[in-house]
C-alpha positions as CSV (number, residue, x, y, z in Angstrom):
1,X,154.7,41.1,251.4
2,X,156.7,44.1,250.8
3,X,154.6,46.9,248.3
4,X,155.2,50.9,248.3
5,X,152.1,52.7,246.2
6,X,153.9,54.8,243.6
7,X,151.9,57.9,245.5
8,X,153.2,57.4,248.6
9,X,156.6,56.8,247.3
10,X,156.8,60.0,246.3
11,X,156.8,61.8,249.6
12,X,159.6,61.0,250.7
13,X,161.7,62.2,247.8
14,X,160.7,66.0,248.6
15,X,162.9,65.5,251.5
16,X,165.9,67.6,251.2
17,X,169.3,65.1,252.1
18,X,170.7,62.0,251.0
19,X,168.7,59.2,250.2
20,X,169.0,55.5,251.5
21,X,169.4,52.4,249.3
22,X,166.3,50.2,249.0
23,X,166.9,47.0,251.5
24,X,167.0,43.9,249.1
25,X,164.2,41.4,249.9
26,X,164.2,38.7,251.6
27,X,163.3,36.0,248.4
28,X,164.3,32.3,249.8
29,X,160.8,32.2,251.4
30,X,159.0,33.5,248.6
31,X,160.6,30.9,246.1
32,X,160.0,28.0,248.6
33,X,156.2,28.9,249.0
34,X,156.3,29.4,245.2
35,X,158.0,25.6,244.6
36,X,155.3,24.4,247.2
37,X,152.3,25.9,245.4
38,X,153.3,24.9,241.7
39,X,153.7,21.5,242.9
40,X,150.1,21.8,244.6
41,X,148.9,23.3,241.0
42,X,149.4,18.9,239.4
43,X,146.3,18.3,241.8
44,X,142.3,19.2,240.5
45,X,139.5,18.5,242.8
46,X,136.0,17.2,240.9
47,X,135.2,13.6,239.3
48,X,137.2,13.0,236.3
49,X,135.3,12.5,233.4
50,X,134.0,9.0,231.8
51,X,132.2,9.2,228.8
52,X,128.8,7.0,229.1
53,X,128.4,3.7,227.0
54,X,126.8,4.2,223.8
55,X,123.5,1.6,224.0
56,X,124.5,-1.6,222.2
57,X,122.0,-3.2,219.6
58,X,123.5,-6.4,218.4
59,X,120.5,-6.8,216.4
60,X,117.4,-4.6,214.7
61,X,114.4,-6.6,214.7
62,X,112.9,-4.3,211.7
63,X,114.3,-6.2,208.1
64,X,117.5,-4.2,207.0
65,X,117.1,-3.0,203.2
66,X,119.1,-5.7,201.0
67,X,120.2,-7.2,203.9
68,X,122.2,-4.2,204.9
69,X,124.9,-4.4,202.5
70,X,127.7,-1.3,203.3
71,X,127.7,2.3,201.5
72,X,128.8,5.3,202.8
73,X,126.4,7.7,204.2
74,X,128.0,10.4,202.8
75,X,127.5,9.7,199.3
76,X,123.9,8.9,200.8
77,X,122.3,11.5,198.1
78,X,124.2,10.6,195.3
79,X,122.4,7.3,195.8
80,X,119.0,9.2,194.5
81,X,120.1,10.3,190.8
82,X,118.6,14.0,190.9
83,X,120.7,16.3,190.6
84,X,117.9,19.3,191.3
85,X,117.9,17.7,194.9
86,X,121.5,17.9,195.5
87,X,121.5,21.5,193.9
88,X,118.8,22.4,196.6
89,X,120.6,21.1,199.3
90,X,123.5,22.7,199.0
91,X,122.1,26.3,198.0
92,X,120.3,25.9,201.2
93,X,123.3,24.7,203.6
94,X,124.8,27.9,202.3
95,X,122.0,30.2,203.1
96,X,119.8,29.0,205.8
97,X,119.7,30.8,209.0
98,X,119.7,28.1,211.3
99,X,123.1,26.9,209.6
100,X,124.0,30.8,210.6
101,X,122.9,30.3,214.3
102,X,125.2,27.2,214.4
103,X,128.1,28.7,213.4
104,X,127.5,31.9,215.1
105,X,127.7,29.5,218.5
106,X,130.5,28.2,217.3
107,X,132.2,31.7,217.1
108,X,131.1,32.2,220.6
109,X,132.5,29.0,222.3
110,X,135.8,29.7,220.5
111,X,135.9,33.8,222.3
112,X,135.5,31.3,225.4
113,X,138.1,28.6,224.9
114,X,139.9,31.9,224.6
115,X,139.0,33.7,228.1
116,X,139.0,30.5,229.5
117,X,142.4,29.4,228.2
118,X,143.8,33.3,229.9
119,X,142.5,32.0,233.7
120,X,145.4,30.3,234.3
121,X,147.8,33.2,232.9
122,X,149.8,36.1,234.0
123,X,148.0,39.8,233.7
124,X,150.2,42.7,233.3
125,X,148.3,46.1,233.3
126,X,149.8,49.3,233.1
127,X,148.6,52.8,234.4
128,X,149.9,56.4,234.1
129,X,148.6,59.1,236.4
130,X,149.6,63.0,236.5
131,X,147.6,65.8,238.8
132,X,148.3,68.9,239.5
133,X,146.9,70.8,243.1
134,X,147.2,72.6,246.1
135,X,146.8,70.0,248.9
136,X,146.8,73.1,251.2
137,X,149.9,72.1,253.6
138,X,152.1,75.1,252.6
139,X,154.0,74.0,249.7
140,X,152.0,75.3,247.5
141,X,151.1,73.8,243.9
142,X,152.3,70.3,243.5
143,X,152.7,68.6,240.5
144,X,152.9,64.6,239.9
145,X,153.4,62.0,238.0
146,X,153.4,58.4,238.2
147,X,153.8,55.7,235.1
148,X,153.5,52.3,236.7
149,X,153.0,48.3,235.7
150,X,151.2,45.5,237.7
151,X,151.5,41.9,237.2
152,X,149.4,39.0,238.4
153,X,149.0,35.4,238.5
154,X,147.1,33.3,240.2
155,X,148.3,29.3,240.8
156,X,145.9,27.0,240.1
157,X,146.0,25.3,243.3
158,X,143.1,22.7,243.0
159,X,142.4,22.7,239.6
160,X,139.4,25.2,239.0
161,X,141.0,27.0,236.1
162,X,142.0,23.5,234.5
163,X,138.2,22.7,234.7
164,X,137.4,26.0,233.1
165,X,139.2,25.0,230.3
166,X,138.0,21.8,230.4
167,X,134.5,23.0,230.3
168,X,134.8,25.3,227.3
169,X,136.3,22.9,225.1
170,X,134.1,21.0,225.6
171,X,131.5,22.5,225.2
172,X,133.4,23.8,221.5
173,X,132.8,20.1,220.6
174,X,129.2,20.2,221.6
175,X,128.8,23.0,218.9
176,X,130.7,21.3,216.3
177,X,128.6,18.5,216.3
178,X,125.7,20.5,216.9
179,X,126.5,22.6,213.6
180,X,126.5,19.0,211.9
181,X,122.8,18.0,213.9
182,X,121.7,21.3,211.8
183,X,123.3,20.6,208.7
184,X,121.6,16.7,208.3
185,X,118.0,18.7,209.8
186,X,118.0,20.7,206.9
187,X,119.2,18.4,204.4
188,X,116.4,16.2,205.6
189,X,114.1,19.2,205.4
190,X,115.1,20.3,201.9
191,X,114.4,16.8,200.7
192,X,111.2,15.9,202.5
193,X,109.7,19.3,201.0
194,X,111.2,18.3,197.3
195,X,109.6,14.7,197.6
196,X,106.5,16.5,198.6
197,X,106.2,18.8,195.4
198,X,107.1,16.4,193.1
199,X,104.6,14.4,193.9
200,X,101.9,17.0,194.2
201,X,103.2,17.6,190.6
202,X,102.6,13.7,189.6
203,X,99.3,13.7,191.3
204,X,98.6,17.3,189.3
205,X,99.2,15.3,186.2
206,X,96.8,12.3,186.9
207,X,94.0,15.1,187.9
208,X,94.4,17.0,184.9
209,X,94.2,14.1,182.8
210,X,91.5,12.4,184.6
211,X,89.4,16.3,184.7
212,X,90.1,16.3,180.8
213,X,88.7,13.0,180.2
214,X,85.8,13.6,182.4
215,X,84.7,16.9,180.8
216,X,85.2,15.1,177.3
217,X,82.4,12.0,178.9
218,X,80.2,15.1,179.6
219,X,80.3,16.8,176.7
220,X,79.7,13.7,175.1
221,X,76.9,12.6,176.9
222,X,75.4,15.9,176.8
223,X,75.1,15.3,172.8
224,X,74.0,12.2,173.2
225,X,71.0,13.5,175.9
226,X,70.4,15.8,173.3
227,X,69.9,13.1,170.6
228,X,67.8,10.8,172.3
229,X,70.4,8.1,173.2
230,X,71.0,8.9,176.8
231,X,69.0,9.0,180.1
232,X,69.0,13.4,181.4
233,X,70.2,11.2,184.7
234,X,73.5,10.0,183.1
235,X,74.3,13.7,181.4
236,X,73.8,15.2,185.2
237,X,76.1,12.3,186.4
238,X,78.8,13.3,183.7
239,X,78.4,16.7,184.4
240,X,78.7,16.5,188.2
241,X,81.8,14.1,188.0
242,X,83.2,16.7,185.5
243,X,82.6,19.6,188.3
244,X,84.2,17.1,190.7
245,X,87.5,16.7,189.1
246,X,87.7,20.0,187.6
247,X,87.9,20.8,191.9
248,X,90.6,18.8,192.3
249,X,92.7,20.1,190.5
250,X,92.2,23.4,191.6
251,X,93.0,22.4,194.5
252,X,96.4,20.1,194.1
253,X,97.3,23.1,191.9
254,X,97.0,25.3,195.3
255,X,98.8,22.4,196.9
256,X,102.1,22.7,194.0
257,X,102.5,26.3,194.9
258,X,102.7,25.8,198.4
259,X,105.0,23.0,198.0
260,X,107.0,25.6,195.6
261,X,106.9,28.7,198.3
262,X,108.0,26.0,201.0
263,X,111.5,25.1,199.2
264,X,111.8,29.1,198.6
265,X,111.5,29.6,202.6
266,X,114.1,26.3,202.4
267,X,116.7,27.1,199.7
268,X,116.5,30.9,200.2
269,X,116.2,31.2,196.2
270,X,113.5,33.7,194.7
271,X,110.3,31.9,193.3
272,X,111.3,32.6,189.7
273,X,114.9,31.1,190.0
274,X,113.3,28.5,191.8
275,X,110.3,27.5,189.2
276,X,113.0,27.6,186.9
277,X,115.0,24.9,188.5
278,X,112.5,23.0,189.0
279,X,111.0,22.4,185.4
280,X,113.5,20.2,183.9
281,X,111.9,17.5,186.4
282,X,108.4,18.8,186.8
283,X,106.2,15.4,188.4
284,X,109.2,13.0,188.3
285,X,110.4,11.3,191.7
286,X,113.6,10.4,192.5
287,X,114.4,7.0,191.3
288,X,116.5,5.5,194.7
289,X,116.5,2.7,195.2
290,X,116.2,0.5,198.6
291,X,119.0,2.9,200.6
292,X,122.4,1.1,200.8
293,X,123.3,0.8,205.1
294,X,126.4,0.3,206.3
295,X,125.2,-2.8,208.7
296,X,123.4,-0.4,210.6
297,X,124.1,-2.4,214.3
298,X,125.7,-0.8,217.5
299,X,127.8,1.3,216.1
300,X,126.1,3.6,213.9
301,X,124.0,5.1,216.8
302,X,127.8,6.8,217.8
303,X,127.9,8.4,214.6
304,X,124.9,10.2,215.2
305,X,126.2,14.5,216.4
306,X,123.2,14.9,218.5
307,X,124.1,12.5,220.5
308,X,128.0,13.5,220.4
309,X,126.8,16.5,221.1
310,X,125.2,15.9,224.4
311,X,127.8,13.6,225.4
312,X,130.1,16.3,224.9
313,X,127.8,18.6,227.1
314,X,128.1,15.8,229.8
315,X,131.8,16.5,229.6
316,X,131.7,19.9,229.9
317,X,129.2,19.1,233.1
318,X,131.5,17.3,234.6
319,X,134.5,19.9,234.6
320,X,131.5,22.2,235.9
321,X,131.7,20.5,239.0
322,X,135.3,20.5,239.3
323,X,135.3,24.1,238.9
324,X,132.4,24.8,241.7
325,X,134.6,22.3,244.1
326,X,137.6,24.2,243.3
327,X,135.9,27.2,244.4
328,X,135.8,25.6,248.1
329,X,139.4,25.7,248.5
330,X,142.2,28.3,249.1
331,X,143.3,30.7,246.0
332,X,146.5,32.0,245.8
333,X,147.8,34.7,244.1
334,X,151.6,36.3,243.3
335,X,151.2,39.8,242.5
336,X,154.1,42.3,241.7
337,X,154.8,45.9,240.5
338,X,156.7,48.3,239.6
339,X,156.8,51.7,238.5
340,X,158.5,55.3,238.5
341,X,157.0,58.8,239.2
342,X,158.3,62.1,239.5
343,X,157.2,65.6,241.3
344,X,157.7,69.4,241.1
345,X,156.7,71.0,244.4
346,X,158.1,74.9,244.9
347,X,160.7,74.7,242.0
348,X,162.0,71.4,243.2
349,X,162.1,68.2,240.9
350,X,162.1,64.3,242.5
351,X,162.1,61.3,240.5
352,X,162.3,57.9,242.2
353,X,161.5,54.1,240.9
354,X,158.7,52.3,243.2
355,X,158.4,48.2,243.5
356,X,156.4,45.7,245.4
357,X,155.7,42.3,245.5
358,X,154.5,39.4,247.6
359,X,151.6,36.4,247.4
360,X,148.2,37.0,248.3
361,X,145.9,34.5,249.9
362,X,142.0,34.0,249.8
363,X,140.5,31.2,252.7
364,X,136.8,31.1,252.4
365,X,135.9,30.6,255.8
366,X,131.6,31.0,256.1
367,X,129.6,31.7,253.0
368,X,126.1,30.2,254.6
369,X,126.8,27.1,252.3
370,X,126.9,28.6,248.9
371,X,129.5,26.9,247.2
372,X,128.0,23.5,248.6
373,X,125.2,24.2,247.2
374,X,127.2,25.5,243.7
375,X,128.4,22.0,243.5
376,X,125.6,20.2,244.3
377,X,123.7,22.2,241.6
378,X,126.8,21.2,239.1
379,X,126.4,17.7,240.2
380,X,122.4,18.2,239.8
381,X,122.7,19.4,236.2
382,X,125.1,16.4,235.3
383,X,122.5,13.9,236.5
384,X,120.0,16.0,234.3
385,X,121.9,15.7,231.1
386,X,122.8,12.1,231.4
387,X,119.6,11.1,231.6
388,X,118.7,13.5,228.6
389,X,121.5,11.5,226.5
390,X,120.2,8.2,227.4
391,X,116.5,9.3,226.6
392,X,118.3,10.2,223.3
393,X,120.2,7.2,223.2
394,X,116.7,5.3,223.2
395,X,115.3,7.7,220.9
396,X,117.8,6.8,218.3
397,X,117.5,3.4,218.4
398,X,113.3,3.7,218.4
399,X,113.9,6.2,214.6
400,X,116.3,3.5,213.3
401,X,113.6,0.7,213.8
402,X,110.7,3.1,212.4
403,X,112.4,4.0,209.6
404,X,113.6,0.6,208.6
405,X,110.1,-1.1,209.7
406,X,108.7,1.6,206.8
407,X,111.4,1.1,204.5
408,X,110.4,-3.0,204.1
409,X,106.4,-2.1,204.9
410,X,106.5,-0.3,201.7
411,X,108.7,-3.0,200.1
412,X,106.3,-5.7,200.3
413,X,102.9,-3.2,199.6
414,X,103.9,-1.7,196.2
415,X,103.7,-5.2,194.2
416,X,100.0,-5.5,195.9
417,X,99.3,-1.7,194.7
418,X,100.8,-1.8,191.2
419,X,98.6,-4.8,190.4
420,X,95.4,-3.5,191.6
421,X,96.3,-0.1,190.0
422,X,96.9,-2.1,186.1
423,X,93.4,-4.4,187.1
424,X,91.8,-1.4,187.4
425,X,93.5,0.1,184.4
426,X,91.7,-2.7,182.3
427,X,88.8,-2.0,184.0
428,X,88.6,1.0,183.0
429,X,89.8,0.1,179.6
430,X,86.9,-2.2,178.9
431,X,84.3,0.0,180.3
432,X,85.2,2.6,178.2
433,X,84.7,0.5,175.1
434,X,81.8,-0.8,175.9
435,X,80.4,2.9,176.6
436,X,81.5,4.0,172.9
437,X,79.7,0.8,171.5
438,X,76.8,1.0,173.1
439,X,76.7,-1.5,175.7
440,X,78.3,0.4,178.6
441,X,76.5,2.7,180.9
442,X,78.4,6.1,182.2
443,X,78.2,4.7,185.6
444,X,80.1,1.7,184.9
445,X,82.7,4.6,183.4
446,X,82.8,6.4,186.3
447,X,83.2,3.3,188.8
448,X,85.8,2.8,186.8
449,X,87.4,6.2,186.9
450,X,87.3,6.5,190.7
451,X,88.9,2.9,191.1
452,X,91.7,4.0,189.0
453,X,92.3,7.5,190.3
454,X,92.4,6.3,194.1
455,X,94.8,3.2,192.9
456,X,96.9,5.7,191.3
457,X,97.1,8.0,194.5
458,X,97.4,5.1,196.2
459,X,101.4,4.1,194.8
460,X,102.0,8.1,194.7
461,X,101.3,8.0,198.2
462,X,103.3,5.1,198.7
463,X,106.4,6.1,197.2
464,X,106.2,9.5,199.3
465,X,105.9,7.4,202.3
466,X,109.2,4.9,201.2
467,X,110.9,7.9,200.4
468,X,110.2,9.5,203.3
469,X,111.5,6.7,205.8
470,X,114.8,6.6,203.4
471,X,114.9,10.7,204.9
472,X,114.2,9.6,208.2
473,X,116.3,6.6,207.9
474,X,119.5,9.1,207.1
475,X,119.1,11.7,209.8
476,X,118.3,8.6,212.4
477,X,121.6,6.9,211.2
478,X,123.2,11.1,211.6
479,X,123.5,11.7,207.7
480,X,126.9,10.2,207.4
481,X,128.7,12.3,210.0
482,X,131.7,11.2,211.9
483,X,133.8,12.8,215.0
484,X,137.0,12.7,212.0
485,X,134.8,15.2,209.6
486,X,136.7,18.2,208.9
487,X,135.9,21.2,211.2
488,X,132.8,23.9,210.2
489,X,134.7,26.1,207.5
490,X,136.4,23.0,205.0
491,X,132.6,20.7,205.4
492,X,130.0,19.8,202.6
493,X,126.8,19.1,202.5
């Protein structure tokens, strides 16, 4: 390697005389080392990457809903015929900060595709230096200046800046589907908090019924106390059922507003707006039916992004190793410059053009085993993910069969609960007849009352709970994402 610093090059030019052609250099060895190396640069060091089997279920052995005939996931809240749901869904895709986070990450992986993408590219700086001094050899003040540009490249030898690369697009896809992971969470969220409310708001309507009948049988029987025709017992029984209610529905009105101040945290949407959405549907559920699955066998667990997700990790793991091996080898790099400088020293001017370049090698020869150990680590991590994705893997499959176990559980229970809810119903019916002719006791009434009011919080409850596995049903089956989704900026909800 031939190089002159631009300083030094000046020097000589203060000599008084005739100055001497530059010898050309010497480039047949240079481009033969250069050949050598660029062929050395199709070679990278590291396992190449297989992506692991996705688990195969060739059967669920929990009852698919209408025998799993197909419909696309994506349309998978249109199936539920409220549009206040949908509304809230996408108001909070558009303002939640977890959503934010995602796409924030995604920003940041893209900055490193970028650096990443530069390893394997020339650099070209520049630099421009003038000074002024007295260096104290008798020439007095000296003035310089020196305007120069360097160049570098280094050959990718064995592959470590391929993996590089490797490694950060992959780990772009990781954040892709991991933006999509987010997007079905909150969806999921949004509509397990909606389900909640509106039927705190159905069970706010049976209480306030049921607290307005039984403070009507009070008053009543108070009069009747009063007249003669009732036992004080049964007027203290009215009253103390009366008491009882009217505590019930303080308390699931306490429960509305906190379903109410969850979907605000949700949604992002001040209370007000929110109330006010809300009304139009105030205690009514959506009406979907059984949900509509595509099959549901092997191949919807692929569909799922956090599990694309981590197998794009294990990717990214992978070239992680490659990268640690490559740093075990030899790095070459061609560096070059050139520049121009000029000097006034005692009333004399020089001006003269400087140039170097040559190759540079770096042999690691002892480093106490530290980059074994760098790969062993890489190849430690990998083993750690894959055995994360498969415990994933296995999770998947377990939320597909719980969801689809509660899907047909509550199938086959809500015939049982609507009957005994409309036996009751005449129950209660009869009872109260016989109370206003005289034959009935208030006991009887309230027996009654109770039967009906647990029957009746008994299909609420069930409904939550079938409309809750249809949720967990959609974000175990990945909430109709696919690896040929558009990317972050052109998606939907």
């Amino acid at each position: 390697m031939r190089a002159i610093h631009p300083m030094r090059a000046i020097r000589p030019l203060l000599r008084v005389g005739p100055q001497q052609p530059p010898t050309p250099p010497r480039l047949t060895p240079l481009v033969g080392a250069l050949a050598a190396a660029l062929l050395m640069t199709a070679c990278a060091v590291g396992p190449q990457y297989v992506a692991p089997p996705v688990p195969a279920v060739s059967a669920w052995q929990a009852p698919l809903p209408h025998d799993g005939d197909g419909q696309s996931l994506q349309r998978w809240w249109a199936q539920w015929n409220d549009a206040t749901l949908s509304r809230l869904i996408a108001v909070a895709q558009e303002t939640s900060p977890s959503i934010a986070q995602a796409v924030a990450r995604i920003s940041q992986a893209r900055a490193t595709q970028t650096i990443a993408g530069s390893a394997g590219a020339a650099t070209v700086t520049g630099s421009a230096t003038a000074t002024r001094g007295n260096a104290g050899d008798g020439l007095g003040a000296v003035s310089r200046a020196v305007a120069s540009a360097q160049a570098a490249w280094e050959l990718d030898l064995f592959g470590g800046n391929r993996r590089t690369r490797e490694a950060a697009d992959a780990r772009r896809g990781a954040l892709d589907a991991a933006w999509h992971q987010a997007r079905v969470a909150l969806a999921a969220e949004v509509a397990v908090a909606y389900v909640n409310l509106r039927v705190s708001e159905a069970l706010l309507t049976g209480y306030e019924r049921d607290a307005g009948s039984r403070a009507e049988t009070s008053r009543l029987t108070a009069l009747k106390t009063n007249a003669g025709f009732e036992a004080p017992a049964n007027a203290a029984l009215a009253k103390a059922s009366a008491s009882e209610a009217a505590a019930r529905l303080l308390a699931q009105r306490a429960d509305v507003d906190l379903g109410v101040k969850a979907l605000v945290a949700l949604t992002g949407l001040s209370e007000p707006d929110l109330r006010a959405l809300l009304a139009s549907g105030r205690a009514v559920l959506p009406t979907t039916l059984a949900p509509l699955v595509a099959n549901v066998p092997a191949t919807v667990l692929s569909q799922r992004p956090d599990l694309a997700a981590a197998e794009r990790e294990l990717a990214a793991l992978v070239a992680d190793i490659g990268v640690a091996e490559a740093d075990r080898y030899p790095r070459l790099l061609l560096t070059g410059n050139i520049g121009y400088g000029a000097g006034r020293v005692a009333g004399a001017t020089v001006t003269g053009a400087t140039w170097g370049f040559g190759p540079a090698l770096s042999v690691p020869l002892f480093d106490a085993g530290r980059r074994a150990a760098a790969v062993s680590l890489a190849q430690a991590r990998y083993e750690e993910a894959l055995a994360g994705y498969r415990a994933t893997a296995v999770r998947a499959v377990r939320e597909v069969e719980e969801a689809l176990t509660q899907l047909d559980a509550a199938r086959h229970r809500a015939p049982e609960l609507q009957a005994a809810l409309g036996g009751y119903l005449s129950f209660e019916k009869a009872a109260q007849a016989r109370l206003s002719a005289g034959a009935g006791s208030v006991l009887e009434l309230e027996e009654a009352r109770r039967a009906v009011l647990g029957a009746q919080v008994a299909v609420l409850n069930l409904e939550r709970e079938r409309l809750h596995a249809a949720i967990s049903l959609y974000r175990a089956i990945g909430g109709g994402w696919d690896q040929t989704q558009p990317k972050v900026s052109e998606n939907r909800p």
